[in-house]
N, C-alpha and C positions, 0 to 999 in steps of 0.2 A: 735905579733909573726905570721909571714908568715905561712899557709902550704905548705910544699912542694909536689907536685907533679908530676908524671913521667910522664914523654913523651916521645915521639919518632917525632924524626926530620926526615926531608926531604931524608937524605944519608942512614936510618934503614928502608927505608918503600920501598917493595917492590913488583916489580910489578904482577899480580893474586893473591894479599894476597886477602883472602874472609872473611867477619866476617859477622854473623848470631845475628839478637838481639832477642830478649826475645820479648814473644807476648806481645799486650795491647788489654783489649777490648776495642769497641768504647762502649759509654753510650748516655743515654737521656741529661743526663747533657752537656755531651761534645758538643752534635750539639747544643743545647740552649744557652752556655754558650759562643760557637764559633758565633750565631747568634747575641745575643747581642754584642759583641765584634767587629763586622763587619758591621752590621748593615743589612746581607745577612739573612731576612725572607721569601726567595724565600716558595714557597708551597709547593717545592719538597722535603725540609725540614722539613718543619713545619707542615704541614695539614696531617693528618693521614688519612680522610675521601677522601680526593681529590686522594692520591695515591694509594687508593684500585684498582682504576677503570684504574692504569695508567701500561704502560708496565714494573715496578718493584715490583708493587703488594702492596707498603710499601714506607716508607719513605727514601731517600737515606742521608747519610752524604754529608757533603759539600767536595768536591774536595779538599780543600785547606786545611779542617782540616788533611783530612787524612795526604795531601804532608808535615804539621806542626808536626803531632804525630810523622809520620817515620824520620823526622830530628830529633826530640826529643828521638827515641828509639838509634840510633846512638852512643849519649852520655854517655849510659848503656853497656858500651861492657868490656870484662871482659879484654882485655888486655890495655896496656897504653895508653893513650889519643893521638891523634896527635899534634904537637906542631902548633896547627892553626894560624897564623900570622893574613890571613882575610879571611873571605867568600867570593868567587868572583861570585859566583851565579852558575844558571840552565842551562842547557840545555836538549833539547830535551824532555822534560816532559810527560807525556801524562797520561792520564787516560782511564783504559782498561776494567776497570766491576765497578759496583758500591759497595758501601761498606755501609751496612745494620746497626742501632742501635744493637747490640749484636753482630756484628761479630769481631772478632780478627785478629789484622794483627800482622804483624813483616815483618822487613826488609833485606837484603841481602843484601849486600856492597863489589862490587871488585873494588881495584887499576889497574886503564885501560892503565894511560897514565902517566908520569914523564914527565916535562918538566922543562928545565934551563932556569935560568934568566938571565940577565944580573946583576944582582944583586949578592953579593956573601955568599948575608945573608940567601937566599931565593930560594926555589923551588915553582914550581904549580904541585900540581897532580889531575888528572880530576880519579871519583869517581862514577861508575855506582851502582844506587840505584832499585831494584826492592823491591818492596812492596808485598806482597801475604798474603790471608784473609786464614781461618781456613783450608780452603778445599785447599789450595797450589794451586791456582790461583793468576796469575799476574793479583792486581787491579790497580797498579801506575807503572810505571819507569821512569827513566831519567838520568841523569849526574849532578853532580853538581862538580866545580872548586873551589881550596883551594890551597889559597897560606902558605906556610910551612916551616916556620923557619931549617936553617942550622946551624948544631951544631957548633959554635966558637970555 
């Protein structure tokens, strides 16, 4: 037995819609468990004694965990899913402060751009993502592109 659930297609999604997710802390676990998984034991990670002396004072999370969590907080949103067809990827990305074991982010998401296909199954809409830790400081942004089912 299938679940069903709701989505929102390509022609329902409109453009400055902004949606807010729910914080996450970052943990000890998460940069170790990100390190094993990548294979990234840089020391700016992992050495606690090395980054006292360094200009963060402390150990910073991996760039990449964060830009993974804030895709992953996206999924959490209290309204209907969008009907994702495919991920078509980033742009513009960047990383703006660094982001501390204990600190909590959440993301921020507006619809920037619609764009038609030639396709008539199918839209793209481009998605600006900022990231911000407990103190409502932008640590990530960027854009990311999704292609989006047209309701039949």
């Amino acid at each position: 037995m299938a679940i069903q659930v709701e989505q929102r297609y390509f022609d329902e999604i409109e453009l400055g819609e902004i949606t807010v997710s729910e914080g996450r802390t970052i943990t000890e676990g998460d940069v170790v468990n990100f390190a094993c998984l990548t294979g990234d034991f840089n020391q700016l990670h992992m050495d606690a004694e090395f980054m006292k002396n360094s200009a963060f004072g402390q150990r910073i999370a991996h760039g990449l965990l964060i830009m993974s969590i804030q895709q992953g907080l996206g999924f959490y949103l209290p309204q209907p899913d969008l009907a994702i067809m495919a991920f078509m990827g980033v742009q513009d990305w960047s990383f703006k402060k660094p982001v501390f074991i204990g600190d909590t982010v959440h993301v921020k998401m507006e619809i920037i751009e619609k764009k038609e296909t030639s396709k008539p199954d199918r839209g793209i809409i481009v998605r600006s993502h900022k990231v911000y830790n407990q103190h409502e400081e932008i640590v990530q942004e960027g854009k990311e592109l999704l292609m989006i089912h047209r309701k039949s």
